[in-house]
Each structure stands twice: as C-alpha cells, then as structure tokens.
N, C-alpha and C positions, 0 to 999 in steps of 0.2 A: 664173274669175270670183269675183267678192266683194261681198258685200250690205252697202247703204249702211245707213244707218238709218233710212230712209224705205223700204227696201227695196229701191230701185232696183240692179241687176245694173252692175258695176264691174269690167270687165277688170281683171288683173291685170298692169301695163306697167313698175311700178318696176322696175328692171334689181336692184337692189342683195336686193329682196325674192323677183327669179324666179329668184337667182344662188344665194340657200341651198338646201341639201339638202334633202331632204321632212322628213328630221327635225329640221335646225334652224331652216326654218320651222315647222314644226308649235310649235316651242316659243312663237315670236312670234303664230304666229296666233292664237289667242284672246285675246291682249291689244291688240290692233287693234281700233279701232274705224274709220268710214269716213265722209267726210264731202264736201259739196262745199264751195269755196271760191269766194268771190266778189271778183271784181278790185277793186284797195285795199287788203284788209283788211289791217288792221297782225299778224304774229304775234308780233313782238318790237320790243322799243327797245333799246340800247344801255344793259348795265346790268340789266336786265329777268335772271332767271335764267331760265334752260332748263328747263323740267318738262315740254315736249311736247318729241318726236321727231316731224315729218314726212316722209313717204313719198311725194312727187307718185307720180300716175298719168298726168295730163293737163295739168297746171297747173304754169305757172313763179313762185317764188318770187324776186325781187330782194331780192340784199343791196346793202343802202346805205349808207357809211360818208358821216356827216352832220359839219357845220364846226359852230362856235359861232354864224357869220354864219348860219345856216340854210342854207348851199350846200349838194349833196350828188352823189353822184359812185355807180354802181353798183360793184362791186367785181366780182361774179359771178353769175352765175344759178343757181338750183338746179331743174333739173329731174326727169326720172323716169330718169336715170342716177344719182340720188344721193339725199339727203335731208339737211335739214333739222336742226340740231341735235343730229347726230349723236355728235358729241364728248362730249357729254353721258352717252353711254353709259360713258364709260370711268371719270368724275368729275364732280361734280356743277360746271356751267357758269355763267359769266353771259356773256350776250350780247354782240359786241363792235359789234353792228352794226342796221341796222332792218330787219326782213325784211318785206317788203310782197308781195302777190300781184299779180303784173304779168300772169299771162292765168289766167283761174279755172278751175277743172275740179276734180277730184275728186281730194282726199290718204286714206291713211290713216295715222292717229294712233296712238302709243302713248306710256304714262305714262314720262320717262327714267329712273325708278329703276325702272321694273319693264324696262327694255329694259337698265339694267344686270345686273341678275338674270339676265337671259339670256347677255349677253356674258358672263359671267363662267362660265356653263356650258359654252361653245361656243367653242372656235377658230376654226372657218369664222368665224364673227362677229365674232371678234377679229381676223381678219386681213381681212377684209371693210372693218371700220371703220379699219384701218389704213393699207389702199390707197387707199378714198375719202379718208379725211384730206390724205393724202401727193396726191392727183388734187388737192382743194380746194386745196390750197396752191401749187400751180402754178402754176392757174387764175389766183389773186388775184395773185400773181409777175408773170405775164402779163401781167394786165391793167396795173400801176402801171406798166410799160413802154408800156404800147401809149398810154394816155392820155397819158405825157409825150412820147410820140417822132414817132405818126403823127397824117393829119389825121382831120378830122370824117369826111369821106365814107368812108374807107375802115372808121373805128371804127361808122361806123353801117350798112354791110354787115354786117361781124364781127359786131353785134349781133343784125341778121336773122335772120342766116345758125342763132347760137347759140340761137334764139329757136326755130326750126325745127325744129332738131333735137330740140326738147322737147315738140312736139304733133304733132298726128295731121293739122295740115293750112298751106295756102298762105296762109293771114286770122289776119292777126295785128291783134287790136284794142288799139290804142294811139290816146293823146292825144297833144296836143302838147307838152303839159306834161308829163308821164310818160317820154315821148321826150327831151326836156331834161337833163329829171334822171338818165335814163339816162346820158347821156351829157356831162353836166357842160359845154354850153354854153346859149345862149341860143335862144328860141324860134323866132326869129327865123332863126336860123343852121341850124335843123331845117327850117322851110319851104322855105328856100333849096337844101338837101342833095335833101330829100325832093325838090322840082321838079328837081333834076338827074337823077336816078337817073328819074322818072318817063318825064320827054323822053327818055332813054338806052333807053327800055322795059323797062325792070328792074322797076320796080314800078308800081303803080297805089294813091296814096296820094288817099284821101280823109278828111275829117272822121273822126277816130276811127279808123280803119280803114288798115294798111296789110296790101296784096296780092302776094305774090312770084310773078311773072309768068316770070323770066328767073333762074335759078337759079344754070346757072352763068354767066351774068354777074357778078352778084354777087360770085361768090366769085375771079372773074376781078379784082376791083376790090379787093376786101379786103386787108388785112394780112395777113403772115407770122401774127398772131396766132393767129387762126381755126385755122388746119392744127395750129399747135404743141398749142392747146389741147387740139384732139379727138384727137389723136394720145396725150395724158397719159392722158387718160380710156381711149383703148381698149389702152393698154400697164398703165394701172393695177389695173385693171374688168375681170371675167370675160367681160362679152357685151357685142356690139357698141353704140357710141354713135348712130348715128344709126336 
C-alpha cells in the first residue's frame, strides 16, 4: 500500500512499479508523490513537454492523436501495466499526442528528470523502460491496422475488452461522446454498435455507463487485435496483463 496525499491507503497495482526490485524501488519511492485523477482531465497536449512521468494504479489514460479538423482517433490506452511518459526518462520529451483520463482512479507521479536520475543508476529500469517502450509501440502498430482494416463493432469490443483489463471491475463509465472519439466514428454509429451488443447480452449500456455482462462473448466477437496486443505486453512485461 501507498499513501495518497489526502492520506488515503492506495494499493500498489502498477505492474511496471511491482516488477522492480526492493532496491530499485526504493530508489523511485520517495520521489513519488500520489494522487487521484478525475475523468477528462487533460495531462498533455501535443507539443506540451513531458515533466511528469505517470504510474496508473486504477485509471486509464487515452492517448489521442488529434487532426487539424479537430477529429481525433485513440491510438492506445495506458493502463497500470505501463505508464505515462515514460520515454521521458531516457531524454528530455515533448508530447506527440493528448493524454486524457478516460476512467479516473488513482496514478502515482514522479518529476521525469528526477526519474531520469534514477534510470541512469539502475539497469532493471533501463530495461524495464525499454520493454515498455518496445510493448507501446506495438500497441500503436496495432492499433493503425485495426482502424484501417476491421469494423466498428468488433474495434469497440477490443476497446472494452482493453479497457478491463486496466481496472478492478465490470462498470465502465463512458459517454457517448468519449466512445466516438475513442473510436473515430460518429455518435450515432456508437448507439447503433452499443444496441447491438446489448440485445446480443453482451453488455448493458446506459447513459454514461457501460456494463460487461458477457465476457467471453465479447472477445468471441473482437478482432485478432485484442489477443495480439496482450500477448506483446505479457512477452514484453515481467507479470501478467490482465
């Protein structure tokens, strides 16, 4: 456990932070601080420099690579198998994307020149951020195939499915609009997906809210995607993704 700054008691669930050693955590833990996050909030824009590293525990971060037209298309998720700006550790970054919190829960933070301070002491870390790197790029690999090749319904399984795996439960609170932009179509086209899957009993989607009812149905339905992706992550990742 780890104490927020309100005080509240914060399992310790980032894989990437349970996967160092005592000793090169201990080097990172004091320079963590711990915080909750709230769905929305912007961490970055495109262009923005990197000066935080985050850590989910509970909460998934969307990267979203945005048009000139204001369209915007997710790219990946970052959950508490990875972190946040991590690249930043190696050399100082600017952001190439907008990271938004798409379900909120609690990250912990560190400053990235002092998290390069540490990489620089530590091998486990350097090659920690080297596998996550080499996973992230996959990920994003992945993803520009799946947007251009499969349909909506099966892309917004995959996104359930990826979504799940990054929290502690079946209630996933999304908009409609959030669901869109996730998925780079129209709102329209989400209500439509969403009533399919629902009458399938797959899910149970209301206002704000949807519910994974039917599991592996879901992933019965999904793209190759999904399997490929988590499959990087636990060839790349010391402990298991889901």
């Amino acid at each position: 456990m780890i104490d927020s700054l309100d005080g509240t008691a914060v399992p310790l669930k980032n894989r990437l932070l349970a996967a160092l050693p005592s000793e090169d955590f201990g080097l990172i833990s004091p320079l963590l601080t711990h915080h909750e996050l709230e769905k929305g909030r912007h961490l970055y824009d495109p262009g923005d420099q990197v000066e935080v590293v985050y850590f989910p525990h509970d909460c998934v971060i969307s990267l979203m690579t945005l048009m000139e037209n204001g369209a915007a298309i997710e790219s990946a998720p970052v959950g508490r198998e990875g972190a946040l700006g991590l690249m930043a550790a190696v050399a100082p970054r600017q952001s190439l994307v907008r990271a938004i919190v798409q379900a909120p829960g609690f990250v912990s933070r560190i400053n990235a020149s002092a998290l390069h301070d540490v990489w620089a002491r530590s091998p486990t870390l350097r090659d920690l951020v080297d596998r996550h790197n080499e996973a992230m790029f996959g990920h994003a690999i992945q993803s520009v195939a799946c947007n251009a090749l499969h349909g909506v319904e099966a892309r917004f399984c995959r996104w359930l499915l990826s979504c799940r795996d990054r929290i502690d439960g079946d209630t996933i609170n999304l908009t409609q609009e959030f669901l869109a932009d996730m998925l780079g179509v129209q709102r329209t086209t989400v209500t439509a997906v969403a009533g399919s899957l629902q009458a399938k009993g797959l899910i149970r989607y209301r206002r704000g809210v949807v519910d994974i009812l039917d599991r592996a149905g879901l992933e019965a339905i999904t793209c190759e995607c999904y399997a490929a992706v988590r499959k990087g992550y636990e060839r790349l990742l010391p402990l298991p993704f889901g």
